[in-house]
N, C-alpha and C positions, 0 to 999 in steps of 0.2 A: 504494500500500500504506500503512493506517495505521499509528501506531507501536504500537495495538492488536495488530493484526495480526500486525508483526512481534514484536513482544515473543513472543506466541503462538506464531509459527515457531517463536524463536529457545529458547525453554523448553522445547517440545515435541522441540524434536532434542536440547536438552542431558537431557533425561532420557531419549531413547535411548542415549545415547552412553555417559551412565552404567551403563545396566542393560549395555549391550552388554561396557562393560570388566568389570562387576562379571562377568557370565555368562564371558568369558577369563580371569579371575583364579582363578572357580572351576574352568574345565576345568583350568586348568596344576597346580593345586593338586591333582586330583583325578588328573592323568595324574602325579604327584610320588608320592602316596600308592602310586598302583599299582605302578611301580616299586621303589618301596621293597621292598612287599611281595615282588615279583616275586625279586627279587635275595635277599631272605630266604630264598624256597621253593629258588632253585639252590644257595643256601650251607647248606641245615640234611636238605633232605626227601631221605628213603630210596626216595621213588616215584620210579622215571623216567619213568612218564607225566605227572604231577605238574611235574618238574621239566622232562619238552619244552613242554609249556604255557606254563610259567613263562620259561621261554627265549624261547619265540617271539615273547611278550607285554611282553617287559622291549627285545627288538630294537624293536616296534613302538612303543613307550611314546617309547625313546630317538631314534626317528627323529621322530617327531611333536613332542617338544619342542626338537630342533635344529631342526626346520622352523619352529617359532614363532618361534626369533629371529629380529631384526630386525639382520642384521652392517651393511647398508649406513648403518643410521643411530645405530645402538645404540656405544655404545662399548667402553671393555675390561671392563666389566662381561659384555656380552655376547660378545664373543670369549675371554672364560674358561670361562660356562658352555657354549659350544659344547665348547670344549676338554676341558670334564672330564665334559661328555657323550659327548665320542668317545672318551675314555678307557676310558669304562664299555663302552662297546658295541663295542673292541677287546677290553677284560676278558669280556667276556661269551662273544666269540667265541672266544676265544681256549683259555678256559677248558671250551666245549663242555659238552653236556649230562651230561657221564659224569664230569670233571676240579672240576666246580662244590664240590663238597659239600665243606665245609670248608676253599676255597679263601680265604687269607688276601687276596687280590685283590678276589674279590669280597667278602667283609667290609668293604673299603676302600670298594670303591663306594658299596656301602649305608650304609656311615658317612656318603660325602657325601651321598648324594642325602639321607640323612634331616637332616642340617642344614639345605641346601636346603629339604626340604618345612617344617621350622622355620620357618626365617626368612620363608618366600614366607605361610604359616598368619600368620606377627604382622605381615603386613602389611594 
């Protein structure tokens, strides 16, 4: 192999690797924003179709970005947001599609996760 060649390899995967984290960076970003949303529609909307949607959507949301963390290598950075992810999605359950509306609980979640979507957007 020349060093042609390799340089070539070695470019051609480092700008997969890039597009690949930038394309993770905007899922999480885009599964944050949803959320947010989501937890808005159970804390304000009068529909309760509206707001089972919003339910089932904010369960799936919060399950798929605890499934992105990495706990075995991540450190307490990531075993916090795991934690105040399960927070939200005991909040959620807890609070059922009928107890949501105006629940100061979930106003709390939606506080964090929209900080969260902050902070992860200025990165």
């Amino acid at each position: 192999m020349s060093n042609v060649t390799a340089i070539d390899a070695y470019s051609k995967n480092k700008i997969e690797t890039l597009s690949q984290l930038q394309v993770g960076h905007q899922v999480v970003g885009a599964a944050l924003s949803q959320l947010k949303t989501n937890l808005h529609i159970l804390f304000s909307s009068d529909n309760r179709k509206t707001r089972i949607k919003a339910f089932e959507h904010a369960l799936l949301t919060i399950y798929f970005l605890q499934k992105g963390l990495d706990l075995s290598k991540g450190g307490d950075l990531e075993k916090k947001l795991f934690q105040l992810y399960e927070f939200c999605r005991l909040t959620v359950v807890k609070n059922d599609v009928d107890k949501c509306i105006g629940s100061a609980e979930i106003k709390s979640c939606q506080n964090f996760i929209s900080e969260i979507n902050g902070a992860w957007a200025a990165i």
